[in-house]
C-alpha positions, 0 to 999 in steps of 0.5 A, a space after each residue: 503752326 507751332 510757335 518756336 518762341 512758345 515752345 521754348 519757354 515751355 522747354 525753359 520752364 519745365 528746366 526750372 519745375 525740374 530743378 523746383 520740385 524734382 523729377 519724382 513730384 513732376 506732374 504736367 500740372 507742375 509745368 503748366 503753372 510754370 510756364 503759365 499756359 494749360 496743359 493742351 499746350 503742353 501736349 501740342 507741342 510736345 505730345 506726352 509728359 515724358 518727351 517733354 522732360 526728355 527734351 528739357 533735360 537734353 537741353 540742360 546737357 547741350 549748354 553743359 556740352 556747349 560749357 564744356 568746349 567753351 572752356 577747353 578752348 581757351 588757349 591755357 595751360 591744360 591745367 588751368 582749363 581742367 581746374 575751370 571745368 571741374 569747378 564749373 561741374 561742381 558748382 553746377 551740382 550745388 546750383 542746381 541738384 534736382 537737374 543732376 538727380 532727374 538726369 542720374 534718375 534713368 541710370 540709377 533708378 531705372 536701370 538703364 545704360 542707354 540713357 542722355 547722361 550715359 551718351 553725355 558722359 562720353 561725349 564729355 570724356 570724348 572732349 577732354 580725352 582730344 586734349 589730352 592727347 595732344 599734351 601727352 601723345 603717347 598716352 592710352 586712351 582706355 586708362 585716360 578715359 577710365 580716369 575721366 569717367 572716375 572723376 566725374 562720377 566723383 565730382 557729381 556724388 560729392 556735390 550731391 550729397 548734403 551739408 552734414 558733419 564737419 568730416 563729411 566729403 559733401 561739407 568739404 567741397 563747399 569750402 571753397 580752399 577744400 575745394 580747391 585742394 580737390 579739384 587739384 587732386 583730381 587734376 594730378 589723377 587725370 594728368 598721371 593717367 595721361 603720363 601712363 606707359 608712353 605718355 610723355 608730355 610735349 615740352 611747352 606745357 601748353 595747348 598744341 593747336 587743334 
């Protein structure tokens, strides 16, 4: 019988040896040591190296998800639940790269459109695209939801890319008034293409109830 405390450590633990070594230097050696069990253990409970990962990085997206509706459902103006959501994505990537690359590895690397982050991007712009909607009722979904997917992929390659020169759009964002500053652009970008042909904005400004 397998022991659901044991398993999710082991789950927990192969979170942090993704974050500590990267998707590339990965072995079931690796995660073992991390989680302080063998690697029979490993294999018990989740059979190969590889539904192992799968599993540890499905996770990381269910609390990105479970993040997400947390902060579109405060009861704040729209722009207010954007900016936080946006700075809790960019401050994510700064924390924790490795996780954001191993999830972009498939996609990226691999070539493949069916991935977990494929499937989460749409669930995340499925979630905030309902928010929109309500503020802006006319609004056309194809342009919101090509809005939201640019501001994600925006988001997620600024934060990835290392300190450098002064000029360089990955420094910016770790300014935290720089950041700032973007985040608000972005936010403008999603809002105009809520406003669009028909979007007009419903006179409170604030959240209509769900």
């Amino acid at each position: 019988m397998t022991d659901p405390a044991t398993k999710a450590h082991i789950l927990e633990s192969t979170i942090g040896a993704i974050e500590k070594h990267g998707l590339p230097g990965l072995t079931t050696r690796v995660i073992a040591a991390q989680a302080g069990v063998n690697n029979a253990a490993l294999h018990y409970y989740f059979g190969t190296k590889e539904a192992l990962v799968d599993a540890a990085l499905a996770l990381t997206l269910d609390h990105m998800l479970a993040d997400t509706e947390e902060i579109l459902s405060r009861p704040i103006a729209v722009e207010e639940r954007l900016r936080a959501l946006l700075a809790y994505l960019i401050e994510g990537t700064f924390a924790f790269p490795n996780l954001i690359r191993a999830h972009l590895w498939a996609p990226l690397v691999e070539g493949s459109s069916e991935s977990p982050f494929e499937r989460m991007q749409e669930a995340w712009a499925d979630r905030i695209w309902r928010e929109i909607r309500r503020e802006f009722p006319g609004a056309a979904e194809s342009a919101v939801r090509l809005a939201l997917h640019t501001t994600l992929g925006g988001v997620v390659f600024l934060a990835l890319m290392p300190p450098g020169k002064a000029s360089s759009g990955g420094l910016a964002i770790r300014n935290k008034a720089a950041r700032g500053r973007y985040i608000a652009q972005l936010i403008d970008f999603v809002l105009a293409s809520g406003r669009g042909r028909g979007g007009t904005r419903r006179r409170s400004g604030r959240r209509a109830p769900a």
